[in-house]
C-alpha positions, 0 to 999 in steps of 0.5 A: 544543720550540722555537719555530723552525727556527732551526738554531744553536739546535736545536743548542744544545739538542742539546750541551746534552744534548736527545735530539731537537728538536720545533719550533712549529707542533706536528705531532702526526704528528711528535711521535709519530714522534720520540717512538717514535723515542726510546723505539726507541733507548733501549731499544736502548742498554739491549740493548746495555749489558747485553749488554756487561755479560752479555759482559764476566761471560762473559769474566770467568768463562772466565778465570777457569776457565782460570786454575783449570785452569792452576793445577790442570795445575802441580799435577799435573804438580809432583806427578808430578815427585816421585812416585817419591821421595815418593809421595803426600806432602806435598812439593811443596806443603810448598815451594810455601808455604814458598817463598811464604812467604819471598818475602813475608817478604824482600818480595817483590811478590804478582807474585813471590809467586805466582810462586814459589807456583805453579813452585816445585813444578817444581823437580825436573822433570828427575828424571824422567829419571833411573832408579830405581835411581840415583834410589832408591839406599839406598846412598851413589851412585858419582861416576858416579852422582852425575853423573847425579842432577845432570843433572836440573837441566839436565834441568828446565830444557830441558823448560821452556826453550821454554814461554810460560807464565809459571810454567813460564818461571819453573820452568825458572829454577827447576829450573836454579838451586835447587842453585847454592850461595851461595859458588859451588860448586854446579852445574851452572855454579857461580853466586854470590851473587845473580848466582843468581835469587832464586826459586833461592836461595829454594827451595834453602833450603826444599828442603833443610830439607824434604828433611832433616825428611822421612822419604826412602829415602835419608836418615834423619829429621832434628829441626828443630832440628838441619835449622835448625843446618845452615841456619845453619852452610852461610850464605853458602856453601850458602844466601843469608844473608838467606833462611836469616835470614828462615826461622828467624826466621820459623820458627813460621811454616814450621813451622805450614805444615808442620802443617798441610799435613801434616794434611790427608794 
């Protein structure tokens, strides 16, 4: 309430914060219409803001679910990928942690470490090209047939190549790099050292080291202690120096994600 119709002050007192302006002589019909005005307009922000508040949860819980279908989806399909060789077990999962672990551990961020958590598990997608009497073969393979087992990395990869999700961008990664060895002499195309993306040398490791303490048809099982012997013996030719370093010194820790992984089956 001001005592004129002076504009320069009524807008002074709206900058100041005044949500209208009433001026003498009092008109009660006017009071009552500004003031049921207000009361309109307050109560209109108060529908909007919570409105905005319930859209903003209802984004929120979308994403989320979707983010939970995501992950449940490369589960599944990391699952699908080794059923042939490792039925129901652990396997996929074993790597997944174990890959995430060593991501921690060389310090990798929580981006990097949930990547590879996530597409790690991909890794041998390409196996689902390859038959069942090569894959499955008890015997030792034929040059040949050596030849088509490791197809699967390029295999892998060219499913994966084309998609715009991240994780599956990074499994195809994944897929074509986890048997390029350190000094050169893996495949397909024979990197080196790190010109071999780190997710590749990370999951090369914990394949390897899974593969041997893992009873499979192919191969014997080995003790941990002797999987960890040939860790060390193949760095810096098989394996990244500094990722096989990080694994058995950290190895309580691996072998704790083993346990209890293996538990729950």
């Amino acid at each position: 309430l001001i005592e004129s119709n002076d504009i320069s002050l009524q807008e002074k007192a709206i900058k100041q914060g005044a949500f209208d302006v009433v001026c003498k002589p009092l008109s009660s019909v006017l009071l009552q219409a500004k003031v049921q005005n207000a009361l309109i307009q307050t109560k209109a922000k108060t529908l909007v803001g919570n409105r905005a508040i319930h859209l903003q949860d209802e984004i929120q819980n979308a994403t989320k679910v979707l983010k939970n279908s995501e992950y449940e989806l490369l589960e599944i399909l990391g699952k699908s990928t080794n059923y042939k060789e490792h039925q129901e077990s652990t396997h996929t999962k074993l790597i997944a942690h174990y890959a995430r672990a060593l991501a921690r551990l060389a310090g990798l961020n929580e981006k990097i470490q949930d990547v590879a958590f996530r597409a790690s598990g991909l890794y041998d997608l390409g196996k689902v090209a390859i038959a069942d009497e090569i894959l499955l073969k008890k015997a030792k393979l034929t040059d040949d047939e050596f030849e088509v087992v490791k197809a699967h990395a390029r295999i892998g990869y060219d499913l994966l190549k084309y998609a715009q999700n991240g994780y599956l961008k990074a499994a195809a990664v994944i897929s074509y790099s986890h048997h390029e060895k350190y000094d050169g002499s893996g495949y397909p195309i024979g990197l080196s050292g790190e010109t071999i993306p780190i997710l590749g040398r990370i999951v090369a490791i914990v394949d390897v080291f899974e593969a041997l303490t893992s009873k499979r048809v192919y191969n014997e099982l080995w003790s941990v202690e002797d999987a960890c012997s040939f860790l060390i013996k193949e760095k810096g030719k098989h394996f990244d120096p500094l990722f096989v370093d990080l694994f058995i010194d950290n190895l309580d820790e691996m072998l704790d994600i083993k346990n209890k992984l293996n538990c729950t089956t």
